[in-house]
N, C-alpha and C positions, 0 to 999 in steps of 0.2 A: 650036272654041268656046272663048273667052274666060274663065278663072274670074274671076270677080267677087272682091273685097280682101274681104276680112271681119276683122271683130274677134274677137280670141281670147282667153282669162283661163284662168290657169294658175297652179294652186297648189304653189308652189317651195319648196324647202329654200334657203337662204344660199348651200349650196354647190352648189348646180345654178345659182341666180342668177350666182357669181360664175364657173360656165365660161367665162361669156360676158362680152362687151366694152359698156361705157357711158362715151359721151359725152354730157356736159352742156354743148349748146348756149349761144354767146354769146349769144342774148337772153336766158337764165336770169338770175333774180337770185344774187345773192352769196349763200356761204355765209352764215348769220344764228344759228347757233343759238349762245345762252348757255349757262355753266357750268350752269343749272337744267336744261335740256333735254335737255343730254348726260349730266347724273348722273340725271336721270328714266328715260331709256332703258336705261344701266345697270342702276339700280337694279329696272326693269321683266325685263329678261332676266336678273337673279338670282334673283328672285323666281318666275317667273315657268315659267323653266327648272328650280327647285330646285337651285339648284346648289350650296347648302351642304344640302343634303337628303340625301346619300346617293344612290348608285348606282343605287339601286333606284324613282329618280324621273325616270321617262322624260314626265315632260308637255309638251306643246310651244307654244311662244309664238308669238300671229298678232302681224305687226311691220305689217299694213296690205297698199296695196298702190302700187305703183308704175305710171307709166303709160310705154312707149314706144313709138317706132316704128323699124325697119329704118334702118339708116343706108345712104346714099344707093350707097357703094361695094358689089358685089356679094355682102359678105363676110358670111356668113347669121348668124355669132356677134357683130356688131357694133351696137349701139343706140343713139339719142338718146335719152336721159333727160326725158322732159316733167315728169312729174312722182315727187316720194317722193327727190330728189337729196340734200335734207337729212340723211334717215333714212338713207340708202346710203351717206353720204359720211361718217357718223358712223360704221358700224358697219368699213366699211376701215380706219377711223383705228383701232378696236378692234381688226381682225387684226395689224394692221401693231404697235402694242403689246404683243402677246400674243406675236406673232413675234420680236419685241427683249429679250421677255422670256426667251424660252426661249432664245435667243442668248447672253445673258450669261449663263445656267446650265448652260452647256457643251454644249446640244444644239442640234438645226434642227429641222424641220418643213417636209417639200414641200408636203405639202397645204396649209399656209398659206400660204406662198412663190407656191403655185398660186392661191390668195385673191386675192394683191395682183397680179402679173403673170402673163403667158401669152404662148404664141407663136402668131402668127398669118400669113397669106402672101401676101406682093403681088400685086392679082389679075392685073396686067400678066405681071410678072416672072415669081411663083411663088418668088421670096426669100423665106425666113422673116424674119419681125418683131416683136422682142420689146419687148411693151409693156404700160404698169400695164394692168388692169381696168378703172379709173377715170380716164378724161382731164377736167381742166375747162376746155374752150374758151372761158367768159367771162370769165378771169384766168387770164393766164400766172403771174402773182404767187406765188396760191393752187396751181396746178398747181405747181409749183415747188418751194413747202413740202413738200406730196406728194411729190411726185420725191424731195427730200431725206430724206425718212421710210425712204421705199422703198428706194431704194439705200442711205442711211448709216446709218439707225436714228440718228439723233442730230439734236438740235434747229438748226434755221436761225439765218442769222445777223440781227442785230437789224433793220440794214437794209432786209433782205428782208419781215421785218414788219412795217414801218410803212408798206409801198408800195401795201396794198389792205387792206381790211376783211375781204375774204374769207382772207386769206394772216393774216392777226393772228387772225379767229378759229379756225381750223381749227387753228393752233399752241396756243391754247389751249384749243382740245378734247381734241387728244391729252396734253395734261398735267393735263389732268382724267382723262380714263379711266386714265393713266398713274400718278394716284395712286389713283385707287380701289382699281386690283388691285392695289398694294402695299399700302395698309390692309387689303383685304376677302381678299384669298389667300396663303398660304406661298407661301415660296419653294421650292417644288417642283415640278420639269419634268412629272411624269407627271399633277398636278394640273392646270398650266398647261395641258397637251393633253386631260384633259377635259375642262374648260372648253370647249377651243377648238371639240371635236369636237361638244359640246353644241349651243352656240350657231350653229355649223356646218350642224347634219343637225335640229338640232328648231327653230329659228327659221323659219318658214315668211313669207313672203310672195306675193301674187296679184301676178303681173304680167301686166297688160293691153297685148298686143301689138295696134297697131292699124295699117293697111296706111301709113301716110302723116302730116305734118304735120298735116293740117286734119284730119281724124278724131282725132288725139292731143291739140288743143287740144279740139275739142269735149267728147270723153271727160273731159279733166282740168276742162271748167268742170260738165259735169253733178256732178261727182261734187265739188266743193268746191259746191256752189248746193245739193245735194239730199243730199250726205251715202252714206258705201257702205253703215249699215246701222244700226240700233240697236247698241250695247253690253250685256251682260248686265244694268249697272244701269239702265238706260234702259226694257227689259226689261220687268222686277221692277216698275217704276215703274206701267206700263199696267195686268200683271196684279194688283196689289194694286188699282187704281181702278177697272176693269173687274169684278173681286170685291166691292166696297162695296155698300151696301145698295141695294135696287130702288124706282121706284115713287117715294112722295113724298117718301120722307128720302133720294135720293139726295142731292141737293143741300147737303144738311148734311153726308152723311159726305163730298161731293167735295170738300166745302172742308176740313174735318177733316182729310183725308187728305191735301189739298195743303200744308198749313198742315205739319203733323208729317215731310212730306216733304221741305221745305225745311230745318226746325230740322235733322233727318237729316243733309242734304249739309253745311249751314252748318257743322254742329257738328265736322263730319270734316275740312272741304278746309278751317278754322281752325286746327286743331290739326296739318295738315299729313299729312294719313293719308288714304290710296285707301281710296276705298268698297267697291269691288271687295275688297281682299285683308280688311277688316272682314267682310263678308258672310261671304267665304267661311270664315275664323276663326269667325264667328257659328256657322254652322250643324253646321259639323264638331263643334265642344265643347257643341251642344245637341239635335244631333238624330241621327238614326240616316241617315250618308250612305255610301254606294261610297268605301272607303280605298281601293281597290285600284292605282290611278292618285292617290292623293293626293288627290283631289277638286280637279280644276285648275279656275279660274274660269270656263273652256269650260262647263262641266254645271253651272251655279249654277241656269242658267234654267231645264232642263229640269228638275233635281229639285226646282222648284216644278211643274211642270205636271203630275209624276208622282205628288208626294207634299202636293201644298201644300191637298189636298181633305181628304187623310185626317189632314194636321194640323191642323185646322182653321182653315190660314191663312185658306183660303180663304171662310169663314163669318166671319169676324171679323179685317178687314184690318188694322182702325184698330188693335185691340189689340197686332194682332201687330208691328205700327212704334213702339207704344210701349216695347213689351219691347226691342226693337231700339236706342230713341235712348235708355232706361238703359242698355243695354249698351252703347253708343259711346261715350256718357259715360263710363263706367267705365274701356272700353279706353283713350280718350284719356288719362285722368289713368296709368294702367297705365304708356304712353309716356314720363310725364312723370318716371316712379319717386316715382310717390303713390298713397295708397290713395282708396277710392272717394271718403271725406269730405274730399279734399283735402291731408292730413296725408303728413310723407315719409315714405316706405318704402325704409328702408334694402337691402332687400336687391334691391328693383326697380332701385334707381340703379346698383347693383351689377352687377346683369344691365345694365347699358345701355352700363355701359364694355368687357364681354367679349362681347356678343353678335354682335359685324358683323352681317352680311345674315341672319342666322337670329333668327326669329320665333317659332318653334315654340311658347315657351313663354307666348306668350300665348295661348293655345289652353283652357291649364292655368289660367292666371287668368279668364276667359273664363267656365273651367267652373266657378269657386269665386268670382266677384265678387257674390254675394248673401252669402257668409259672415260670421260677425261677425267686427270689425278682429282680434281678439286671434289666430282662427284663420287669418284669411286670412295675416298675420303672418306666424304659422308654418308657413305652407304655402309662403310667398314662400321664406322659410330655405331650404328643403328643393328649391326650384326652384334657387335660387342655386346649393347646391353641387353638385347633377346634373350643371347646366346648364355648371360651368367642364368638373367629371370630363369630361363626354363631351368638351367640345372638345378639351382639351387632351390627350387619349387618342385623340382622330380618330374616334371610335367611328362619328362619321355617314355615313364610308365606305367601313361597312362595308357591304354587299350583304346582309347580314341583318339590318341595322336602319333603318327607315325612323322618323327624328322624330316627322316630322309626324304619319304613322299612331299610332304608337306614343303622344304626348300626344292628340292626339282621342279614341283610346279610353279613354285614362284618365280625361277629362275628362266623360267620357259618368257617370262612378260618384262625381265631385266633384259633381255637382248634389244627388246624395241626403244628402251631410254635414250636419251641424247641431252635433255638438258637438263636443271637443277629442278625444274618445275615438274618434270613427269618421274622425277625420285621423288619429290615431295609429295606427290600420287600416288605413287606405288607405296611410300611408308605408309600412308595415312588408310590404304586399301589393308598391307596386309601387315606392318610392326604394329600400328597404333593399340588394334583389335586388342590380338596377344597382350599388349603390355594391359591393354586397360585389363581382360580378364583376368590376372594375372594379380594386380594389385594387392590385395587381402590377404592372395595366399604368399605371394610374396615378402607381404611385412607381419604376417604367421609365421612365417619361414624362418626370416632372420630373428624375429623376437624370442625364437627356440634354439638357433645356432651357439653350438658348443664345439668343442675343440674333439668332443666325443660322437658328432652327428654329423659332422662335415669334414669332407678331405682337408686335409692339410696344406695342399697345393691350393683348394678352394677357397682356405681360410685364411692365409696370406693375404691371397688377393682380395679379398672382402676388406682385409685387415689395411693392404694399401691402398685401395680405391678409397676406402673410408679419410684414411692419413692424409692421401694427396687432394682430396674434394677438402679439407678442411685448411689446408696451405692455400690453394688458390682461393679460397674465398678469404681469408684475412691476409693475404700479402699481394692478391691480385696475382701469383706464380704460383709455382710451385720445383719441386724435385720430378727428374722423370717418373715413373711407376719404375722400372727398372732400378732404381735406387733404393725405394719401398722394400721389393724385393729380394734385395742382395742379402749374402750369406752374413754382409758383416752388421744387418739388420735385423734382430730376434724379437722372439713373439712373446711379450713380458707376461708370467703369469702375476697379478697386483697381488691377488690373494697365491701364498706359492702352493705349486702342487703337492711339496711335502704335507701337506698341511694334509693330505686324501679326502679332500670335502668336496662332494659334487659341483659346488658353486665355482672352484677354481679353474673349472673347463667352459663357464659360461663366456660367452664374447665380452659382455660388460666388464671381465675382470681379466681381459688380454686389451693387450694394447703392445703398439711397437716401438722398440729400444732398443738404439743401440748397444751394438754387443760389449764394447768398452765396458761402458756402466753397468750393463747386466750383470757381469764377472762379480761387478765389485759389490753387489746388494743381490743378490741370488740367498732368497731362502729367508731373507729378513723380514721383521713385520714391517705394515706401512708407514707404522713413524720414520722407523730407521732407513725408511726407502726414499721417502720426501726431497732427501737433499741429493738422492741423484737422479732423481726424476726433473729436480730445477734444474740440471745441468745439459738436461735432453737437447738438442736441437729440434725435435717433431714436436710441433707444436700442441696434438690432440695431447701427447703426454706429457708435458711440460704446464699445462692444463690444470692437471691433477691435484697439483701440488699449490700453484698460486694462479693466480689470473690474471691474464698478462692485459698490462692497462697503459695505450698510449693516448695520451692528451684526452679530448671530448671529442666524441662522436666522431673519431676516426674510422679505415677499414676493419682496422682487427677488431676495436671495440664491436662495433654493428656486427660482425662475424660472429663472435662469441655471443649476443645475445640473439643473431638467429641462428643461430645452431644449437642453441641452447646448453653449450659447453661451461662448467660450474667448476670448481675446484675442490676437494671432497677433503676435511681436516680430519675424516675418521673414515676406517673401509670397513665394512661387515655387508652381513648381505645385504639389508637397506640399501646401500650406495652400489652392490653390485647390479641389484635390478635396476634403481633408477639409471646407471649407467647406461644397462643395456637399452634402456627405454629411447635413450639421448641418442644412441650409433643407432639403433632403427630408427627414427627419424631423419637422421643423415642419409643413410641408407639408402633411404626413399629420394631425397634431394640427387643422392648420385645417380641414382638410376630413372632418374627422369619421370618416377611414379608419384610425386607432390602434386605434379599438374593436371591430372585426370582425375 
């Protein structure tokens, strides 16, 4: 007797996907996907996986589902790809990235190696055959670029780009993900590998094995015509309408409710922000949810259907969307580094130059955006300098400290504030703790900070907080941080990088310069650097060179001797440690750790 083909659907890890073999059929279309789509997806398995969250954030991200069927040779590990080719061929280009990465940081990884290739066996012969995971049979072009990834880790030649659509986009997918995780990650192998392993064992995918061609197109039109299923917000959407009033005022609150469900979306996917990760920010910093998993946007729906009666979402929907689009409103402007009334806030913009993929803390704002400007203010203060101590101390992973957990519940005791005096309680309850613990490894941290151990976007701002904390204390102002920051403001190496000596990526021998004068002493020694370091406007470096001396025991003089800023008439590394000795001390001044 005959078994009859059936279709099968199967919920995969990455790395159970990737044992097996996929061919992308030449009737396929071209790869298509833009810079937006590939940092989308990105951006979605950061988030998504926590993976600036700490160890202790096992949630795992659905990436959809893919459709295939049996390729036609006997070989049972072998697939035509119908459909999800896009999504598959992006997340290779991610292995194949992450494996280059850890390559140049002196290690390997099989299991990734095993990601991108595998061996398999001629069913004639029984010779083994080694070959990628990913074939693309409707572009040799595209296949090709692939191959070049694969075996060289190193980009194609231009030529080869220009020869298909698909072979130009797929080169610059992978130098999009190629720059994220040098913005969004350290340069460190043992990070790199959990990432890899994350993304790896908790990205989950359905694949839909179907016996044959014509079942595999069918399957793939049902499922783009009819969709595989709601979305959590889509969800949300039914059970707030479905909850609205009964009888004869339905009809007002269903339009009510469509009306303020639009401005919702409108006001979020304007400002550039998933509704999803707002919700779940929403609910964490106002209601009492399951930390224990994080609260991953999987359980948004159900802790409406468990909890949404006895809060009484569900007797008053309309209200509870309104409470909702002033809190989007809020968070949007939050994004923007402003306060509610539109006004900036310094120390939000602040948070947005050090924060990469970690959100956490608007969790914290979230739970204090009804406060008046002057406390909310100073509650942003006290976010900012948490918010560098932990990263730049790694503190996220640690396996005993989960972020995200960690501000949710704080922010559950921020709704009760009202005056300047129960923020001065709440800091002193839960920032103070933090900072003080923190201290040690904190000024461990920066005493080791190099241009080689810390983001660049991090180093900056270490580099302008340091700048701007040493203007306001000898001129009594300062430049905003913003100015710090700008493109037309570079990060001087004293000792230059030509020079290849480990000491020229130490902080003690960066300081900031304008880009003018960079141009013109770029690569010289420090004698011949001297006279356009006098010409600086930044005072930290304008320092270097002479000591700037007005009358007796004016501000700037007292500034300079407690900050203990010197002028150095020679640079070796002598003068680059004690430097760095001099900016960790400030350091510490800026970030509020002198006092404890």
């Amino acid at each position: 007797m005959s078994t009859i083909p059936t279709i099968e659907s199967r919920n995969l890890s990455l790395s159970t996907i990737f044992h097996d073999f996929y061919i992308v059929p030449d009737f396929q279309r071209e790869y298509v996907w833009q810079k937006d789509q590939v940092q989308k997806l990105l951006e979605d398995l950061f988030e998504g996986l926590g993976l600036d969250e700490g160890d202790t954030n096992l949630s795992e991200y659905f990436l959809g589902s893919i459709v295939v069927y049996p390729d036609s040779t006997d070989d049972k590990q072998t697939f035509q790809l119908i459909d999800g080719q896009q999504r598959l061929t992006t997340i290779y280009l991610i292995f194949c990235v992450i494996r280059d990465s850890i390559k140049k940081l002196g290690d390997n990884s099989k299991a990734i190696e095993g990601y991108l290739q595998g061996t398999t066996q001629n069913t004639e012969t029984g010779e083994d055959i080694d070959k990628p995971r990913l074939s693309l049979q409707y572009d040799s072009f595209g296949q090709k670029v692939i191959n070049d990834y694969i075996l060289d880790g190193k980009e194609p030649e231009k030529l080869l780009l220009q020869s298909s659509a698909s072979a130009d986009n797929i080169a610059k997918a992978w130098k999009v993900i190629k720059k994220y995780f040098s913005e969004n990650l350290e340069e460190d192998i043992k990070l790199y590998k959990k990432v890899s392993t994350a993304i790896a064992s908790r990205t989950k995918l359905i694949r839909i094995e179907t016996p044959n061609l014509t079942n595999a197109l069918k399957v793939f039109e049902t499922i783009n015509e009819r969709g595989i299923g709601l979305t959590p917000v889509d969800l949300l959407k039914n059970y707030l309408f479905i909850h609205t009033a009964k009888e004869q005022a339905r009809d007002r609150h269903w339009q009510a409710l469509t009306k303020k469900w639009e401005e919702l979306l409108k006001l979020l996917y304007e400002n550039k922000q998933q509704p999803l990760q707002f919700l779940r920010y929403y609910l964490m910093s106002h209601y009492e949810v399951d930390l224990s998993n994080s609260f991953p946007e999987e359980e948004i729906y159900d802790w409406f259907l468990k909890y949404g009666e006895k809060r009484g979402i569900q007797n008053n929907p309309v209200k509870f969307l309104d409470d909702l689009i002033l809190a989007a409103d809020h968070y949007c402007k939050f994004n923007q580094g402003k306060n509610i009334d539109g006004s900036d806030n310094l120390h939000l913009k602040a948070i947005g130059k050090i924060q990469g993929r970690v959100k956490a803390h608007l969790l914290l704002l979230l739970g204090g955006h009804l406060l008046e400007k002057n406390i909310f203010e100073k509650l942003s203060y006290y976010i900012e300098n948490l918010f560098f101590i932990i990263s730049i101390t790694r503190k996220t992973r640690r396996k005993d400290f989960n972020i995200t957990r960690e501000f949710a519940l704080w922010s559950r005791e921020l709704r009760c504030i009202k005056t300047i005096e129960n923020l001065d309680d709440f800091v002193y309850k839960h920032f103070i703790p933090q900072i003080t613990e923190l201290k040690e490894e904190f000024h461990q941290s920066v005493s080791q900070t190099s241009g080689s151990n810390l983001a660049k976007y991090r180093l900056r701002y270490l580099l302008a907080k340091i700048t701007q904390y040493v203007e306001k204390e000898a001129f009594g102002h300062s430049e905003s941080l913003d100015f710090y920051l700008d493109k037309s403001i570079t990060i001087e190496h004293i000792l230059p990088q030509s020079k290849q000596d480990s000491s020229s990526s130490k902080l003690g021998n960066l300081t900031l310069l304008e880009k003018t004068i960079n141009s013109s002493i770029s690569d010289k020694d420090y004698q011949d650097k001297l006279s356009g370091y006098q010409q600086s406007k930044i005072l930290i470096t304008r320092s270097l060179a002479e000591k700037p001396h007005v009358g007796n025991n004016t501000q700037i003089n007292r500034a300079m001797v407690n900050l203990g800023l010197i002028h150095f008439g020679m640079w070796d590394y002598e003068a680059i440690n004690k430097r760095q000795e001099i900016l960790v001390n400030i350091a510490m001044k800026v970030w509020g750790l002198d006092i404890f």
